[in-house]
Each structure stands twice: as C-alpha cells, then as structure tokens.
C-alpha positions as a printed Julia matrix, in Angstrom:
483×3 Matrix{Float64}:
   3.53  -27.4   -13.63
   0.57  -27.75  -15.61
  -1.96  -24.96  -16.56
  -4.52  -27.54  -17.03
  -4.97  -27.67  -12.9
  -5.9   -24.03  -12.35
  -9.29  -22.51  -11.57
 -10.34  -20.26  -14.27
 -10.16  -16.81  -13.59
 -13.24  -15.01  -14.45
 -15.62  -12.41  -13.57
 -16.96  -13.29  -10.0
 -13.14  -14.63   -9.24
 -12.05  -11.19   -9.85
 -14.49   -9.28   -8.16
 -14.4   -11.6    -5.1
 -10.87  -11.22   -4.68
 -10.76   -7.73   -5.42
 -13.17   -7.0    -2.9
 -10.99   -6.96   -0.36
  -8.98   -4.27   -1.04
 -12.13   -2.18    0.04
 -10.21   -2.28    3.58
  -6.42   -1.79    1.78
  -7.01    0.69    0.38
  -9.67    2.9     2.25
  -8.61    2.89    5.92
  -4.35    3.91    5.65
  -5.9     6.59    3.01
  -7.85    8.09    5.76
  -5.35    7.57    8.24
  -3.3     9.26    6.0
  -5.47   12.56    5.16
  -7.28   12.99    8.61
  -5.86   11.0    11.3
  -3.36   13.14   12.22
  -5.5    16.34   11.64
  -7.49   14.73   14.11
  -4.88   13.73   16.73
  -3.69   18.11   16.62
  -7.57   19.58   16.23
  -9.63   17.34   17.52
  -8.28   15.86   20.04
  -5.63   18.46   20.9
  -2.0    16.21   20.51
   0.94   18.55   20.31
   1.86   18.22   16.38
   5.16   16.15   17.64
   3.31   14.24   20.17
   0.45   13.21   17.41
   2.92   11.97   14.91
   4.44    9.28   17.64
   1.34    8.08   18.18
   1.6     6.74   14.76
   5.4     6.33   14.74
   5.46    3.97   17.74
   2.85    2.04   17.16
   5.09    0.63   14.13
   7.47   -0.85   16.54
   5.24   -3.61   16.76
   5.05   -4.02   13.43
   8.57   -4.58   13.02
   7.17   -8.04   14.55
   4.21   -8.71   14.03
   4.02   -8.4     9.95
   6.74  -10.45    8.74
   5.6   -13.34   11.43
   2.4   -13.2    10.43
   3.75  -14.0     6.85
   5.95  -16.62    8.52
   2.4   -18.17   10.43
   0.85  -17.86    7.12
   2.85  -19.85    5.16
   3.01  -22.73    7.45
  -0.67  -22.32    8.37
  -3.07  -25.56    7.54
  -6.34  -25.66    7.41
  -9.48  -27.36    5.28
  -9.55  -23.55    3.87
  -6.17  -23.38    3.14
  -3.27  -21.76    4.7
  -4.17  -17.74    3.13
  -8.54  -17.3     3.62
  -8.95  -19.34    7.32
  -7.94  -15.3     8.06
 -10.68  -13.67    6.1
 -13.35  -15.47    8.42
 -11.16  -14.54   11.27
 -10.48  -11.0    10.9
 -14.09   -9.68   10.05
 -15.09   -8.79   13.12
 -11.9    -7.24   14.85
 -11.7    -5.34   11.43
 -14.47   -3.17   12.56
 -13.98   -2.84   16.34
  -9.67   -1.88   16.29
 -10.85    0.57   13.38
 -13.91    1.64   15.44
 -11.57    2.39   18.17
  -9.3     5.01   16.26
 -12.17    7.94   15.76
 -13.23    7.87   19.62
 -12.18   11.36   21.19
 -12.32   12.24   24.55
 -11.95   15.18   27.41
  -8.85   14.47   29.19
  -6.73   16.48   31.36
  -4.07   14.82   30.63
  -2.46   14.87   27.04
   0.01   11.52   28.33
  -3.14    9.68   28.72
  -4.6    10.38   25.6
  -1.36    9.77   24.07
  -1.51    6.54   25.67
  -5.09    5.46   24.37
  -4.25    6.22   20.47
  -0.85    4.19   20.87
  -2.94    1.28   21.87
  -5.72    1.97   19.67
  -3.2     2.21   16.43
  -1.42   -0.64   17.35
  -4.56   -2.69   17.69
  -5.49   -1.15   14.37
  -2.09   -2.45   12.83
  -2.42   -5.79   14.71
  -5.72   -6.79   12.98
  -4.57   -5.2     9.8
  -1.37   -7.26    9.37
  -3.75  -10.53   10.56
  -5.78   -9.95    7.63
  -3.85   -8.7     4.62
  -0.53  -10.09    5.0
  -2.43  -13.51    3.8
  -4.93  -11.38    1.51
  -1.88   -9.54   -0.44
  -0.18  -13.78   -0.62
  -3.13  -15.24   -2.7
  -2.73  -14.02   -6.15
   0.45  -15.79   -6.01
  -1.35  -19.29   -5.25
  -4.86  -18.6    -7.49
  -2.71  -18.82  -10.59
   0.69  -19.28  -12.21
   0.3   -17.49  -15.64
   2.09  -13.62  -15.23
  -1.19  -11.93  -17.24
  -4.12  -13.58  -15.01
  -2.03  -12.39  -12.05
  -2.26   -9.44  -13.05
  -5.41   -8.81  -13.54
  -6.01  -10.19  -10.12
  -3.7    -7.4    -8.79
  -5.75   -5.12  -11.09
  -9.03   -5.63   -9.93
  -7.8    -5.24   -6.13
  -6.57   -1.69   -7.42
  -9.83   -1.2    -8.79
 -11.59   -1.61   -5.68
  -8.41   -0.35   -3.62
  -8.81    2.7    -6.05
 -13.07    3.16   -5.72
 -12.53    2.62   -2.08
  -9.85    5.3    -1.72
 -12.45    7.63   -3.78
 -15.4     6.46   -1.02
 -12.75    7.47    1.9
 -11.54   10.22    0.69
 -14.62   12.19    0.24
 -17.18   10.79    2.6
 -15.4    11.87    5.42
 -14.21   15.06    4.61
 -17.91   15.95    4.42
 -19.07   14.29    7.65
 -16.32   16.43    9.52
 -15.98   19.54    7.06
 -19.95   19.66    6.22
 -22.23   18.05    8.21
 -20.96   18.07   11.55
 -18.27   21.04   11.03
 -19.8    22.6    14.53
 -19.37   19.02   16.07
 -15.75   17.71   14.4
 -16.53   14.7    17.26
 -19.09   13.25   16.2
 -18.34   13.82   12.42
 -15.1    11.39   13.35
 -17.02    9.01   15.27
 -19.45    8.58   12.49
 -16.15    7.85   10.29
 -15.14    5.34   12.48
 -18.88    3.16   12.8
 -19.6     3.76    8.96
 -16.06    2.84    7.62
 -15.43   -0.23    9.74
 -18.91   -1.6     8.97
 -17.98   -0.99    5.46
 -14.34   -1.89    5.68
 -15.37   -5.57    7.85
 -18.24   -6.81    5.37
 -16.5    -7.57    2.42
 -14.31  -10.44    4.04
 -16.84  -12.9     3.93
 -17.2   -12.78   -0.12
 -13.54  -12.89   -0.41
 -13.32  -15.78    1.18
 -16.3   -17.49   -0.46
 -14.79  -16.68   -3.9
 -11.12  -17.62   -3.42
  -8.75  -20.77   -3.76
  -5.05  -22.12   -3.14
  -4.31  -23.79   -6.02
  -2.87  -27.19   -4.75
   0.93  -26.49   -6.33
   0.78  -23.79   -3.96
   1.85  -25.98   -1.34
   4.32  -28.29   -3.09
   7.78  -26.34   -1.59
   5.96  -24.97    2.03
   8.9   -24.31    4.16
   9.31  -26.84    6.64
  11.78  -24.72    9.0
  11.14  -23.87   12.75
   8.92  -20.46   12.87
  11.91  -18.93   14.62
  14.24  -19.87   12.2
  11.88  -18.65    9.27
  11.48  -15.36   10.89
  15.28  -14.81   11.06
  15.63  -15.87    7.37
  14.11  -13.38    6.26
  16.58  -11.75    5.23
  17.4   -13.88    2.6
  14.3   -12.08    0.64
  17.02   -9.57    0.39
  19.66  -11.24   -1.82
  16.95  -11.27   -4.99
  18.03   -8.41   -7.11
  14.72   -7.69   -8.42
  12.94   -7.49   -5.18
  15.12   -4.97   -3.34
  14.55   -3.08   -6.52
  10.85   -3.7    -6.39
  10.65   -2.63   -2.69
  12.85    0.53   -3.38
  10.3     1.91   -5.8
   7.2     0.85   -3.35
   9.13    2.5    -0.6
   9.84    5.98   -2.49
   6.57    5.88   -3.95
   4.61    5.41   -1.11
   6.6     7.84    0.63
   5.55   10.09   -1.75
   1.78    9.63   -1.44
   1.68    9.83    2.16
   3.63   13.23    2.71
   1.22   14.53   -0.28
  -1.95   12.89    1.53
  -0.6    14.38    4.71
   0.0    17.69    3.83
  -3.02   18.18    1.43
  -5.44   19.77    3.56
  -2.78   22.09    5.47
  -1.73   22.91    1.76
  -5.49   24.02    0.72
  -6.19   25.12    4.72
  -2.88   27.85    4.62
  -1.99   28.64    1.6
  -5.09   28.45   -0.47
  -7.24   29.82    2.47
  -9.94   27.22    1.18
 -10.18   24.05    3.45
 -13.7    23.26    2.0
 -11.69   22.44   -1.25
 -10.31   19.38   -0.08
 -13.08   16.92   -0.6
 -13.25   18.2    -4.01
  -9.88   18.17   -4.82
  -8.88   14.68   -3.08
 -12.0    13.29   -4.92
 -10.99   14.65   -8.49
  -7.63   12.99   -7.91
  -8.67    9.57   -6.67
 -11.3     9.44   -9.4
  -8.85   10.08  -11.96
  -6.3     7.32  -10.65
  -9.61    4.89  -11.05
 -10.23    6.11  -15.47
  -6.66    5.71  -15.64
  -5.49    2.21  -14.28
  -6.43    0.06  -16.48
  -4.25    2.09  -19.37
  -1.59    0.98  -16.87
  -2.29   -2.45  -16.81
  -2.55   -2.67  -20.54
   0.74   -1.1   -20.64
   2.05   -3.53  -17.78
   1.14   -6.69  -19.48
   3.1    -5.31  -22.95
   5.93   -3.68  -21.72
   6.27   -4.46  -18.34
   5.15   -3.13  -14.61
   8.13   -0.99  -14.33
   7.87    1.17  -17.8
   3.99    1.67  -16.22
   5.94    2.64  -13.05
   8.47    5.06  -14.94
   5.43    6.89  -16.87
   3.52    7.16  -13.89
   6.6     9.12  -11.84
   7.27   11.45  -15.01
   3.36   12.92  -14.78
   3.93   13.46  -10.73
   7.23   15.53  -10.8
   5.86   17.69  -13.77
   2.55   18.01  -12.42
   3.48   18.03   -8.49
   5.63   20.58   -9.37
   3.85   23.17  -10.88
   1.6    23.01   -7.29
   4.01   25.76   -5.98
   3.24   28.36   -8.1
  -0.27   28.21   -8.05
  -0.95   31.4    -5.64
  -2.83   31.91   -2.46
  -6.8    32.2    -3.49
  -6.2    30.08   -6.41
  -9.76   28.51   -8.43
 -11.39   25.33   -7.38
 -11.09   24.51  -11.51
  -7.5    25.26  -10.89
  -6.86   23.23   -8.33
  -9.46   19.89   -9.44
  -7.67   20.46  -12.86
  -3.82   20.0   -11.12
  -5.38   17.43   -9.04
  -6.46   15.32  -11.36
  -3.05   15.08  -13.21
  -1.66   13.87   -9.91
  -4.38   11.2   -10.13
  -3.21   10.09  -13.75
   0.3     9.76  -12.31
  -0.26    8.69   -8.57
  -2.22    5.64   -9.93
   0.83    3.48  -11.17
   2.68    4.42   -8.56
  -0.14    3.45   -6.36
  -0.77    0.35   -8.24
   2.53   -0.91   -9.64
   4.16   -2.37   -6.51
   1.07   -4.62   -5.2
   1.01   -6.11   -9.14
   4.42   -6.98   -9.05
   3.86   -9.08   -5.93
   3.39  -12.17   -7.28
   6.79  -11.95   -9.54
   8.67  -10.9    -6.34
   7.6   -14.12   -4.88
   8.49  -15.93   -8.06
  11.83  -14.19   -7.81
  12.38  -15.52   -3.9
  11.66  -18.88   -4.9
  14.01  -18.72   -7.55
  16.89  -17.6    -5.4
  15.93  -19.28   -2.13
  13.83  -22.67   -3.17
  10.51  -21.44   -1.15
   6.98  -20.5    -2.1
   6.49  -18.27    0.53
   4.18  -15.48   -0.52
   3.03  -14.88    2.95
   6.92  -13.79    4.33
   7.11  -11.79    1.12
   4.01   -9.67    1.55
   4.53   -9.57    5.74
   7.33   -7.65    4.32
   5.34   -5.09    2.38
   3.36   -4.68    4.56
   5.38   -4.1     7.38
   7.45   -1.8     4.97
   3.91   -0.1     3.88
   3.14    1.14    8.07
   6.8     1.57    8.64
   7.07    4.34    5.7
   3.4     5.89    6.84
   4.61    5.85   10.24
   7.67    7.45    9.91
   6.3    10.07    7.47
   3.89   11.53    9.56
   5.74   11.67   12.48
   8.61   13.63   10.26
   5.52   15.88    8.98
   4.62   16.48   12.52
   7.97   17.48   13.36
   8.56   19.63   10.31
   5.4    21.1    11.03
   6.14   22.02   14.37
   9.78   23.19   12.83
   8.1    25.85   10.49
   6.02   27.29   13.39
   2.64   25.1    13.39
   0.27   25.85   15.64
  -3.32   24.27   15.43
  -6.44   26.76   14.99
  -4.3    29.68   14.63
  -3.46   31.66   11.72
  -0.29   30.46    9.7
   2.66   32.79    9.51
   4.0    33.42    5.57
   7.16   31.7     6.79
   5.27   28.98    7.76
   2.84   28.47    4.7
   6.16   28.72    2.7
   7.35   25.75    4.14
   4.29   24.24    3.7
   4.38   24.63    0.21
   7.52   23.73   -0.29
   7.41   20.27    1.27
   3.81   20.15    0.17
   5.19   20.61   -3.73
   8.54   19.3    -3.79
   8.99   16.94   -1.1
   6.19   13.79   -3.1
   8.53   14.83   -6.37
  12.03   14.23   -5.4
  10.86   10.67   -4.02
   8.91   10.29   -6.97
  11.6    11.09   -9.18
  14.16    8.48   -7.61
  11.56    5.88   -7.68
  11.16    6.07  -11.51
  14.83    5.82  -11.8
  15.05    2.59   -9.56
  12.03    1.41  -11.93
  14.37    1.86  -14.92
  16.56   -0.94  -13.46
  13.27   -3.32  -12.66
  14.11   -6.59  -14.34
  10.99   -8.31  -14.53
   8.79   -8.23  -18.06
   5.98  -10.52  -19.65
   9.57  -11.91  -21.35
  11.31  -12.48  -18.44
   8.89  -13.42  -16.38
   8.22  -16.22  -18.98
  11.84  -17.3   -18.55
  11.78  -17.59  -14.82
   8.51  -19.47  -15.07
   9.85  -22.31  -17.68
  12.83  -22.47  -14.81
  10.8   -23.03  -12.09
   8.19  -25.25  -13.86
  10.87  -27.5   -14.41
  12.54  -27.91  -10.69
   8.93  -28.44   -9.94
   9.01  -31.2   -12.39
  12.51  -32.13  -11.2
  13.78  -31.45  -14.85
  16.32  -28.79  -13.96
  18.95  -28.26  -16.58
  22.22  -27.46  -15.96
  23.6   -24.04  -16.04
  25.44  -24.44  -19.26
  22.97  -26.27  -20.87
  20.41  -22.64  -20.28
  20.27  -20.68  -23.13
  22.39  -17.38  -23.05
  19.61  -15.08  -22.81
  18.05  -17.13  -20.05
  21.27  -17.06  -17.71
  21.07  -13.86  -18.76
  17.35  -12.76  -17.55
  18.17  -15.53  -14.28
  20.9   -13.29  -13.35
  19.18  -10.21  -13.58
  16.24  -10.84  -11.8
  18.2   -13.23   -8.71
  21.57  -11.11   -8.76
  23.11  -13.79  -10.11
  23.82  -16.42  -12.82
  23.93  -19.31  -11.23
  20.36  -18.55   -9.22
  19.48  -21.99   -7.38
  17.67  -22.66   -4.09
C-alpha cells in the first residue's frame, strides 16, 4: 500500500486527535480515586454494596463494548465509519457523567443502590459509544509504526494532563472548598468535568480522517456472526500477550488509585495530602512520557513497558515502610517515582493498539480496529469494575467502617494491599512484556507482509525469508500466519 496516499501527520493532526483523550483519561481516573469514596461517605453505600454498583454495571459491558466495535467497523457514513460518533456522543458525554455526582436523602439504601447502577451503566453506555471508535482511528490515519505512535503519544499527553486536571481539581472542590458540604463539592465535579469532558469531541472530529485503505478488507459478515468471532482476536500470540500486560497493569493502577486516599486518610492521618500527592504523581507521568516514546520507537513498546514495571515494584514498595505521620516531601517525593513508572504502564498498552490490529489482520484477514479496541475497552471497565468491588470487600474484610476511626489491624491491611498488592501485578506484567513480540523491526516485517496481500503479491511461505517466518510466527503464534 502506498505511503504516498496518507494525510500528513502534523501538529494540529496531533493535537486534534489527542484531544480526545481529555474524556479517557480524566473521568475512569476520578471514578477511580473518588467514586467509590463517594458511594461509602457521601452517599452512605455499605463498602460491599458500593463496589457492586460498579461491578454490575460491567455486565453490560460484556455486550455492549465489543458490539459497538463490531457496529463500528461495519458503520458507513460520508464521515467515515470511526468520527460519525464524535458528533454523536458530545452531548450524552456530559449528561450520563452529570448523572454519577447527584446524591440524594433516601431511606432506602436498595433504592439508591438502584439509581447508581443505572447511572454507571449509562455512564459506560455512552463511554463505549464514543471511544471504542476513538481508540480504532490511529489504526486508519496512518500505516507507518512511528507516526502511529506518536498519535498514541499525543492522546497520552492529553490522557496524562487530563488525569493531572482530575486528579486535583476535585480533591479540592470536595476536600477544600466545600469540605462542610461534600454534596455539592461532588455535584460541582460532575457539571464542571462533563462540560469539560463533552467539548473536546467536536475538534476531534474536525481534525481527523480514515484513510481510504482503511476500508479495503471491512468485514462483510452478519453483526451476529462478527460478535461471536471474536474470539478469534484470541489466537494472535502477540495480542493475548499485549492484553495480559494492559490487564495486570491496569489492575495495578486502579487498586493504587483506589486505595490512595484510605492509605494517606488511615495510616498517614493526613487526607489533605492527597491532592498533593496524586498531583505530584500524575505530573511526573506527563515530564516522563515522551522518554518512553523515544525509547518505544528504538527498542520497542514492551522494553518501555519492562522499565516502567521495574521503577513501580521498587518504588511501590518502599510505600510500606514509610510510618504513620510521615512528611508531605516524603510522600510527593515517593509519589512522584510512581509517576515515572506508572506512565508506561499507563501509556504502553493504548500505543500498541494499532500493531495489535495489524497482528489480527495478519492472523484473521480483517481490518477491524473497532472489534479490537471494543475489546480493550470492555477489558479496561471489566478490570476497574472488578477491582473496586474486591477493594470494597477487602475493605469491609479488614474491619472498614466509614467516618470512624481505623483499627491498627485494619490500617495494616490497608497498607499492605495499598503497598504490595499494585507491585505483584506490576511485576507479572513486566514479565509478560519480556515475551511482547512486536518492535520497529518486526513491525516492519509484518507491514511488508501485509502490504503485499493488499497488493495481492503474497509470497509463498518458503519463498519468506527465515527471519521473517520467523518474526510471522512470533507475533501470529504461528508460521504459516494467513487469513
């Protein structure tokens, strides 16, 4: 396929796309930190209870994320099938994130139960509508593995500043401002952050394209018969790998996002910390990323990965000793070392995207970015999900109770899952990354392969080089890798 028929990638393309990720990577980071804080305290959810809110509401997604991938690739329109959604979703962006931060008076806990269920699935609904298609595009703006990825790494520059925005704004609405009146400090959250989560669609779509190649192989299956081939996704090698270290990682970052302000709350005996603290370390994933995307582009997305999970399980590790009372320098300093490592692992799996779709293709003879990122997405809520509701439960294990003072057995526990739970995931995520087969090399490889069965120049098998069947095996699972 020839370069000669892309777009050039340049400033405004960058920033336009990138722009996006404004939503990405804000809203699930304040889910994340406050949302179920504000389920127990707030509202007044039983710990256990809280934590299905955001647990069942994924049951949905199970459905609803790797369809909409399915919709999406089939979707036409005079916008293409990826940015008709942009125009779509910027509305219903703010209203089903709106709806989250309303609290009420209720005598009954099964109704309020009731209203966040609907109001997180909603949430997810609109979520999935928009960047299922949003996560597809980098995929379908270009073809060459180093303009890719610096489409990836602008989104995880704005995902990144974005992340820095959430995390601290709110914390001082709710911790500062309105600390007499937590209510209205989460309210405010919910009308300033989906104004400022909703705007940016409109530029993304105004500064985006689908290259036309993008629609050379669209499937041509039944929508039922798409969504219960998806599946195959799972016989390329290199993106159960790739979806192993997102999983981990991720994992990771939500039980440390989760059990921050507990962790500075208990132990510490310093809540007003954690806008500091959560600040310090998003800023620091910012400085650092594009060092990773430097090293990505020479050595590969998974060595970034691998350096990345080395600085969390030295640095998230020496959290436990820090004792009760502990500095704010102390704590900004740790923190910010947890930024340096957090942002590959943070970053990494959304700038492999595009190869994982490569890879599909490859192996199963469809450009279907859309089913591939439904099913990172859905993964992305699913993991979230299920690790809060396992942090409500092991909260409510160690003797939680909201607004009362924390036994030592129970700030032990805190500090041990607090410390040692984001490293052991960590830890197995770097060594999955050590198997990740995809480099600027290989990548080039898979590329020249596809290039030609777009050209309908296939070679044989045999006549492949022995370092491409090689590379072909290792990224498809195996040698003879054909649609």
């Amino acid at each position: 396929m020839a370069q000669s028929s892309e777009r050039k990638i340049n400033f405004k393309s960058l920033v336009s796309y990138g722009i996006g990720d404004l939503y990405g990577g804000g809203s699930f980071l304040i889910i994340s930190t406050l949302f179920l804080f504000f389920l127990t305290d707030v509202v007044g959810l039983r710990p256990a209870l809280a934590g299905l809110v955001v647990f069942g509401g994924k049951f949905w997604d199970a459905v609803s994320d790797p369809l909409m991938g399915c919709i999406s690739d089939r979707t036409k329109s005079k916008y293409g099938r990826r940015r008709l959604y942009f125009l779509i979703g910027i509305v219903p962006v703010f209203i089903s994130f709106f709806l989250l931060w309303i609290s009420f008076k209720s005598g009954s806990e099964f109704l309020l139960f009731l209203y966040y269920f609907f109001a997180y699935v909603l949430f997810c609904t609109v979520y999935t509508m928009v960047m299922v298609p949003y996560s597809s595009l980098p995929a379908e703006m270009s073809l060459d593995y180093k303009e890719r990825t610096r489409l990836s790494g602008a989104r995880m520059i704005f995902s990144q500043l974005s992340s820095i925005i959430s995390g601290v704004v709110p914390g001082m609405l709710v911790n500062n401002l309105y600390k007499d009146n937590p209510r209205m400090g989460f309210l405010l959250v919910g009308i300033i952050f989906g104004l400022f989560y909703a705007m940016p669609w409109y530029f993304v779509f105004k500064g985006t394209w689908e290259l036309p190649e993008a629609e050379q192989n669209m499937p041509s299956s039944s929508l039922r018969k798409a969504f219960s081939d998806m599946r195959t996704l799972f016989r390329v090698r290199s993106f159960r790998i790739h979806i192993g270290m997102y999983i981990l990682g991720y994992s990771a970052l939500d039980v440390l996002s989760a059990l921050f302000v507990y962790y500075l709350t208990h132990h510490i005996g310093a809540r007003g910390y954690y806008t500091a603290c959560l600040g310090t370390m998003l800023i620091s994933q910012l400085i650092v990323l594009p060092l990773y995307l430097f090293i990505a582009n020479r050595l590969g997305k998974g060595k970034a990965y691998m350096i990345g999970a080395a600085i969390v399980v030295v640095i998230g590790s020496l959290f436990y000793g820090i004792p009760a009372g502990a500095s704010l320098s102390t704590l900004m300093l740790l923190s910010a070392g947890l930024g340096f490592g957090l942002s590959a692992i943070v970053a990494m799996p959304w700038v492999m995207l595009p190869e994982s779709a490569d890879a599909d293709e490859l192996v199963n003879g469809l450009q279907r970015a859309g089913s591939v990122a439904g099913s990172f997405t859905l993964i992305r809520k699913l993991v979230q999900a299920l690790v809060l509701w396992l942090v409500g439960i092991l909260l409510a294990a160690i003797g939680y109770t909201a607004n009362t003072q924390a036994s030592p057995e129970t700030i032990q526990g805190i500090r041990l899952f607090f410390s040692f739970g984001p490293t052991t995931l960590v830890l197995l995520g770097g060594a999955l990354a050590l198997l990740y087969p995809i480099t600027p090399k290989t990548n080039a490889i898979m590329r020249t392969e596809l290039t030609k069965r777009h050209e309908g120049t296939t070679a044989p098998q045999e006549m492949l080089s022995q370092e491409a069947r090689s590379a072909l095996a290792k990224i498809g699972g195996h040698v003879d890798a054909q649609p």
